[in-house]
C-alpha positions as CSV (number, residue, x, y, z in Angstrom):
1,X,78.2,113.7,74.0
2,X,79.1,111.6,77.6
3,X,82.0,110.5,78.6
4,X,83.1,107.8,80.8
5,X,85.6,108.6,83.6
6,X,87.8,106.0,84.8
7,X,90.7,105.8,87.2
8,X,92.5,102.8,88.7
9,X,96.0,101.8,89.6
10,X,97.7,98.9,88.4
11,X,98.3,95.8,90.1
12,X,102.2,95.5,92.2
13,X,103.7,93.2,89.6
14,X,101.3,93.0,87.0
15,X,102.6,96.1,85.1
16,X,104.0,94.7,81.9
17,X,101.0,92.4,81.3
18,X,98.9,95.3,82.2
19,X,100.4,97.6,79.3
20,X,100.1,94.1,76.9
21,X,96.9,94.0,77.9
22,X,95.5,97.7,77.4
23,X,97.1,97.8,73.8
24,X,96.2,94.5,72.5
25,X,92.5,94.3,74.4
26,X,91.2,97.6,75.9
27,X,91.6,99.7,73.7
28,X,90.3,97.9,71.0
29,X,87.2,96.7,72.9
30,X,86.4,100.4,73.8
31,X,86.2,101.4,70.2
32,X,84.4,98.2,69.4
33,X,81.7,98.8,71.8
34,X,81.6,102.1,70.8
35,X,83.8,104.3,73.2
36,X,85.9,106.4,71.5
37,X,89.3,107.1,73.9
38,X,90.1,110.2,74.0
39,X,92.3,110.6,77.0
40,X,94.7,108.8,79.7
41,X,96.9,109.8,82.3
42,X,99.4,108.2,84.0
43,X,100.7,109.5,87.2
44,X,104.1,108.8,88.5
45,X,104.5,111.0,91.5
46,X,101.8,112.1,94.3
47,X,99.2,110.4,95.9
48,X,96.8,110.1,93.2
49,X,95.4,107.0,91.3
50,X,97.9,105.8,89.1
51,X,95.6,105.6,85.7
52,X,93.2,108.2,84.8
53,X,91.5,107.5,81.3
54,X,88.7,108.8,79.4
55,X,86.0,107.7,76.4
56,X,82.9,109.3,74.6
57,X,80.2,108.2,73.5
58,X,77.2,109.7,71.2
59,X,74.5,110.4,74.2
60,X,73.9,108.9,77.4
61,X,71.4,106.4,76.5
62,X,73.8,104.6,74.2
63,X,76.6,105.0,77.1
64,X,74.2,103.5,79.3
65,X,73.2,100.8,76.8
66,X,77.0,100.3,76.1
67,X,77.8,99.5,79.9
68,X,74.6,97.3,80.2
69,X,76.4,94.5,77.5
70,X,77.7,91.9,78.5
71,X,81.0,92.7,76.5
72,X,81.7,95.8,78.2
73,X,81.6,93.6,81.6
74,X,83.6,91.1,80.0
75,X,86.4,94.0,79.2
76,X,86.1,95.1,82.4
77,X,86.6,91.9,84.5
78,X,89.8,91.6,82.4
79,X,91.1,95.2,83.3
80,X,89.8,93.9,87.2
81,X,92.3,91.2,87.2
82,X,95.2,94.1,86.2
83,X,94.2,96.7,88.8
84,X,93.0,97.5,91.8
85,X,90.8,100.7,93.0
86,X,88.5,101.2,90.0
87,X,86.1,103.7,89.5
88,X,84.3,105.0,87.2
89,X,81.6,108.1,86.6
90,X,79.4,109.4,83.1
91,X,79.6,112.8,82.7
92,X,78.5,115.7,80.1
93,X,81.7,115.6,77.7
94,X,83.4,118.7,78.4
95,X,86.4,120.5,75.4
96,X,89.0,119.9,78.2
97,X,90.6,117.1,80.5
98,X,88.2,115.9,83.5
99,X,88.6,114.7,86.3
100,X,86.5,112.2,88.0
């Protein structure tokens, strides 16, 4: 299994559609492209980014076949228009929380 790293912090303002918007949109569009969540953080204190959040997927070619859609960069301009700072990284899915 891979799993896609993500981290971001959300938009001055913006934090109540933001929340909307990850339940009603994000979430579901992950798991309908075929990332399973499996983790996110939210830190409140320290100079960190604000969001850190997690998926899987089956292998890396269908990560990388999931991130190639145009869907997935669909999803993602929405979250873009929520937060600022994204990043993201694929990694070997690990039995513990990672960090980007």
């Amino acid at each position: 299994m891979v799993k896609i790293l993500m981290s971001w912090d959300i938009k001055p303002g913006r934090e109540q559609e933001y929340f909307e918007f990850v339940v009603r949109e994000w979430v579901p569009g992950l798991q309908r492209l075929g990332i399973e969540p499996t983790d996110a953080w939210y830190t409140q204190f320290g100079n960190a980014r604000q969001i850190l959040a997690g998926g899987t997927a089956k292998n890396l070619k269908v990560m990388q076949q999931i991130l190639a859609t145009d869907e997935w960069n669909t999803l993602k301009d929405q979250l873009l228009s929520y937060v600022d700072h994204y990043a993201e990284r694929v990694v070997k899915a690990k039995g513990t929380f990672q960090l980007m």
